[in-house]
C-alpha positions, 0 to 999 in steps of 0.5 A: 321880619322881610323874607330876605331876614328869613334863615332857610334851613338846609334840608337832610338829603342822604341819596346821592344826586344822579343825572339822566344821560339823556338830558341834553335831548330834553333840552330843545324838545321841551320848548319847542313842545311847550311852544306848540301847546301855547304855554311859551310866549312865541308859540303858534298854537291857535286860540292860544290867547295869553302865554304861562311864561316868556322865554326868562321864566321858563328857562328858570324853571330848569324842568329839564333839570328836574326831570333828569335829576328825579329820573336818572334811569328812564329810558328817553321815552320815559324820560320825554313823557315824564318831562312833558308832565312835569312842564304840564303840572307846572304850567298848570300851577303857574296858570291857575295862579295868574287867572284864579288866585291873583285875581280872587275868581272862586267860580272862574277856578271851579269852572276851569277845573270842571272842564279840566276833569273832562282830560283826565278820563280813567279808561282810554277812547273816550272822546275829549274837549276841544281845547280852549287854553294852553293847559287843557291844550297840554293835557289833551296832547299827552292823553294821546301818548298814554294808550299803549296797554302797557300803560293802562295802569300807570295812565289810569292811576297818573289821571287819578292822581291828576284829577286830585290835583287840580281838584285841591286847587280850588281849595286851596283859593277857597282857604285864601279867599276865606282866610282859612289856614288848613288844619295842621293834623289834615294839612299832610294828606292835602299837601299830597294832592295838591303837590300832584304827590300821587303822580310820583310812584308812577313817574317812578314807575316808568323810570325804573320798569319796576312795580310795588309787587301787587301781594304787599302793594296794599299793606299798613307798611308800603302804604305807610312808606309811600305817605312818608315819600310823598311827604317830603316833596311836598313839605318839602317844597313849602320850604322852598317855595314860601315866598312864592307862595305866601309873600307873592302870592298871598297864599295860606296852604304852607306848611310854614304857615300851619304850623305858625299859625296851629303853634302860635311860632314866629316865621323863624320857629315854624320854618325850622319846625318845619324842617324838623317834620320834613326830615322827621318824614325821610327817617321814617321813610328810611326806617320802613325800609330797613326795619319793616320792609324786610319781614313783609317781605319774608311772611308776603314769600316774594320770590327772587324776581319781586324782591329784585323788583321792589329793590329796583323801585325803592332806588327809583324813590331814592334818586327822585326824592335826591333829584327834586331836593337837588332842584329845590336847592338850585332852580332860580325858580325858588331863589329869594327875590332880589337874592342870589340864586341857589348854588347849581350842583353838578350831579353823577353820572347815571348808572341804569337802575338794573345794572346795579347791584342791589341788597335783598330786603 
């Protein structure tokens, strides 16, 4: 069976799609940036060597589009600092891919990530590395803008997460140099740090203004909510992404794969099976919700203002979960080779996250 006779079944997506009103702005600033940081072919960044993307490839990867469809109601800051980090995680894959993946080269990947881990630092002054490539050159640039304390806790949390990211990486070339398909039982957890899933709760946290209140950040239920989240992004993108990722680049670590291989499926079978868990994953995220969320709620004795905090970060989830099926559903990034490409839709206008009226939980 060719990936053109492969059917890819529509994903469940009850939250309505929304758009950022401040996309037009990002539109001009992410190439110019992406440009500077050596990641676009034409940039004058020195030492830049091989560009991540010609002019085509980038404009295909419709970033822009990501970030203003996930985060309809960030303000432009936000909005510019959440995209720049989008275009990073990008570049990063795309460039680890080229260099490492394509060519087999295990030690130049741990080499590359090592260094890396030297951008993510988890408190702010510390000294950097001068950069030598257009991903460590991206990364150093944004270290730069996350030292407002305002930031202390999202900065360190996001690089955490960043460090998870890259690190899963390198094992994922490991299982498809070794031929090694993940673990079907341990393959959710890994797909959330190598999907970058744990930078998600803090993009959304910046979007909306609003935190998980700290008395029930830690509890079964939110824990239990915020793995159900990050789950559909990422298995959900290896729906999505299974012909870049296994045909173009003879990758293991595919939700598709695992189960084909674990449950002995056709690619067919495991690919509906696959949806089958993803959309099993936003029912149980809906269902935390509404059935348990509430009593942690009442026995936590949230006042007003952390109910009205957590409402305001649940829609948050809701439009980024609504934005990144939106771009896996229209971005030609994911459009079959030699296929047409996916149906562009025209999401609603924003409506600021405070200013809507929201049920108490």
């Amino acid at each position: 069976m060719t990936v053109q006779d492969i059917e890819l079944p529509k994903l469940r997506m009850p939250y309505r799609v929304r758009v950022n009103p401040y996309l037009p702005a990002l539109r001009e600033e992410a190439e110019t940036w992406a440009r500077e940081m050596g990641m676009l072919a034409g940039g004058e960044a020195p030492g830049a060597g091989r560009a991540v993307w010609t002019p085509s490839q980038f404009r295909a990867m419709a970033v822009d589009q990501l970030t203003a469809w996930a985060l309809p109601d960030a303000s432009l800051a936000g909005l510019r600092l959440n995209h720049r980090f989008n275009l990073w995680a990008l570049a990063w894959d795309d460039y680890f891919a080229s260099a490492f993946k394509q060519t087999g080269n295990l030690a130049g990947a741990q080499a590359f990530t090592a260094r890396l881990h030297a951008f993510l630092p988890s408190e702010p002054g510390v000294r950097l590395p001068e950069p030598v490539n257009a991903v460590e050159r991206g990364m150093a640039d944004l270290q730069q803008r996350l030292f407002p304390p305002r930031l202390a806790h999202w900065r360190k949390g996001l690089n955490r997460s960043l460090a998870r990211y890259v690190d899963a990486g390198v094992q994922e070339l490991a299982n498809s140099l070794a031929g090694r398909v993940p673990d079907v039982i341990e393959y959710a957890q890994f797909r959330r740090e190598s999907f970058a899933a744990y930078t998600a709760p803090y993009s959304v946290e910046l979007s909306t203004g609003a935190q998980i209140p700290e008395r029930i950040r830690h509890s079964r239920t939110v824990c239990a909510l915020l793995d159900a989240f990050m789950d559909y992004m990422g298995l959900a993108n290896d729906i999505a992404s299974y012909q870049r990722e296994v045909h173009d680049e003879y990758d293991v670590n595919n939700l598709v794969v695992v189960l084909g291989t674990s449950l002995g499926l056709t690619v067919q079978e495991a690919m509906h099976t696959a949806a089958d868990l993803v959309t099993a994953r936003l029912h149980h995220f809906e269902h935390l919700i509404q059935s348990e969320l509430p009593a942690l709620v009442r026995r936590a004795g949230l006042n007003h203002g952390e109910r009205i905090e957590l409402e305001v970060w649940l829609a948050g989830a809701r439009g980024f979960l609504s934005g990144l099926h939106a771009w896996y559903s229209g971005a030609p990034r994911y459009a079959p080779a030699g296929g047409p490409v996916p149906e562009q839709r025209t999401p609603d206008a924003a409506v600021p996250a405070r200013e809507r009226h929201l049920s108490t939980p």
